[in-house]
KEMI-796521 format. One record per residue (C-alpha): residue in one letter; y, z, x. Coordinates in steps of 0.25 Angstrom, whole numbers, plus 5000, padded with zeros to 4 digits. Layout:
N
<pt res="a" c2="Y" c3="Z" c1="X"/>
...
REM end
This chain:
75
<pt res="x" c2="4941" c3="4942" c1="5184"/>
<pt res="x" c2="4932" c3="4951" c1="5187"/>
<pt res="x" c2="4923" c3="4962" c1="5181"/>
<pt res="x" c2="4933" c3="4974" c1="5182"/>
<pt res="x" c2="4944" c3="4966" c1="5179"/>
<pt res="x" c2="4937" c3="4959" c1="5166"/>
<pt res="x" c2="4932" c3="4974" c1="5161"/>
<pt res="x" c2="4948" c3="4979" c1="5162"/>
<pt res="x" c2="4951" c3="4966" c1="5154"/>
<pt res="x" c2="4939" c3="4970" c1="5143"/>
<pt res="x" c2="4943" c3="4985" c1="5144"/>
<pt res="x" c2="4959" c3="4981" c1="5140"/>
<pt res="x" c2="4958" c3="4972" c1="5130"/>
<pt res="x" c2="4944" c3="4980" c1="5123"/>
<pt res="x" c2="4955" c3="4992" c1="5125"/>
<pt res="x" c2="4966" c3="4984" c1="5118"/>
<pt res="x" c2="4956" c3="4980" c1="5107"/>
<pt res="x" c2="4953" c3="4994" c1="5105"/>
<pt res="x" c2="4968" c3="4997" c1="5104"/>
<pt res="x" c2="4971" c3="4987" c1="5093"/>
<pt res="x" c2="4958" c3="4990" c1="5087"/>
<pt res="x" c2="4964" c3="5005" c1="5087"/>
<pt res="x" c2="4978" c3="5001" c1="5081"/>
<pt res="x" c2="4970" c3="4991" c1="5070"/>
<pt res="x" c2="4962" c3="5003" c1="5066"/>
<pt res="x" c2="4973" c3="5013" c1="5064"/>
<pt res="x" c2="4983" c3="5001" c1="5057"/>
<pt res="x" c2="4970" c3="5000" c1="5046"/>
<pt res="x" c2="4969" c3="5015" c1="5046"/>
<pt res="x" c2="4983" c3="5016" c1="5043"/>
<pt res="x" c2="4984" c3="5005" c1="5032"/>
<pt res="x" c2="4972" c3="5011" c1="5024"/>
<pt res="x" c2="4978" c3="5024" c1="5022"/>
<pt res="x" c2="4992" c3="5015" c1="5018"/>
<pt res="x" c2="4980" c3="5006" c1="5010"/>
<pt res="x" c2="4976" c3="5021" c1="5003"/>
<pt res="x" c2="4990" c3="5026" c1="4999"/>
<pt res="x" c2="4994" c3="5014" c1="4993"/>
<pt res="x" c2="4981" c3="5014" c1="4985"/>
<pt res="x" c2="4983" c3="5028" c1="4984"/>
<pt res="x" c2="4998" c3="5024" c1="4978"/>
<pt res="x" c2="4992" c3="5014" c1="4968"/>
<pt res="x" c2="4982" c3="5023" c1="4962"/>
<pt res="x" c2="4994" c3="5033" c1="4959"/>
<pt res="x" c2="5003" c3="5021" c1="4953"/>
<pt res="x" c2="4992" c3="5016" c1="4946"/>
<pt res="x" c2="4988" c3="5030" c1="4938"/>
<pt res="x" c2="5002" c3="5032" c1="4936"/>
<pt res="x" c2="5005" c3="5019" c1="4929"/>
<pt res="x" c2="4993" c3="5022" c1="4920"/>
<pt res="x" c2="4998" c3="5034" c1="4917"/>
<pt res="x" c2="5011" c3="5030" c1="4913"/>
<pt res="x" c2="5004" c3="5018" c1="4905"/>
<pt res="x" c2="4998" c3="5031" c1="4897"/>
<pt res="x" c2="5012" c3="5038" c1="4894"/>
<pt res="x" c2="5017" c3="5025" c1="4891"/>
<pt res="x" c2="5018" c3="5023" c1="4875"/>
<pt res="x" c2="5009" c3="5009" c1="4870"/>
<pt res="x" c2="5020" c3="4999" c1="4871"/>
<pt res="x" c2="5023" c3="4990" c1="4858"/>
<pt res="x" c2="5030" c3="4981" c1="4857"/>
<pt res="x" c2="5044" c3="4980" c1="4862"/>
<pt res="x" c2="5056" c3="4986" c1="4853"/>
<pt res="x" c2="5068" c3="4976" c1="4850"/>
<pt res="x" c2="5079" c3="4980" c1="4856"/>
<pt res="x" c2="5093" c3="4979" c1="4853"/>
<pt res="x" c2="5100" c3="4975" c1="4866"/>
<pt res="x" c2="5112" c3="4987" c1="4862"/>
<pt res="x" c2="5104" c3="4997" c1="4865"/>
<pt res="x" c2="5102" c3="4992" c1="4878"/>
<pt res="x" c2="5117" c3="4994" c1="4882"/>
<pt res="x" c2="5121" c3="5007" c1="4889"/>
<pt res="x" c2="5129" c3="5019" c1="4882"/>
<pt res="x" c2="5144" c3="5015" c1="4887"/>
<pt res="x" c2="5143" c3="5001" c1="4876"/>
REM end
């Protein structure tokens, strides 16, 4: 092979490393933002379940029922 044949072959494959290279980067990029919505989504969920927790009455505990009043209206 010789010297200009040999550079071409360097030049493609160091062009196609810088494609994936390129594609890799733009992939990481694009899961960091998902990555920052879902953390995003968590915090939310997260304040909201704490909130609730605080509207919520202190649970005691749990009231015997009598299975009739479990059955709908029409019995």
């Amino acid at each position: 092979m010789n010297t200009t044949q040999e550079s071409n072959s360097i030049d493609t494959r160091l062009t196609e490393l810088e494609i994936k290279a390129s594609f890799a980067e733009d992939l990481i990029d694009k899961l960091d933002q998902i990555i920052t919505r879902q953390q995003d989504q968590i915090d939310r969920l997260t304040r909201e379940v704490h909130f609730l927790r605080q509207q919520s009455p202190e649970e005691g505990p749990v009231p015997q029922r009598n299975p009739r009043d479990e059955l709908p209206p029409h019995y």
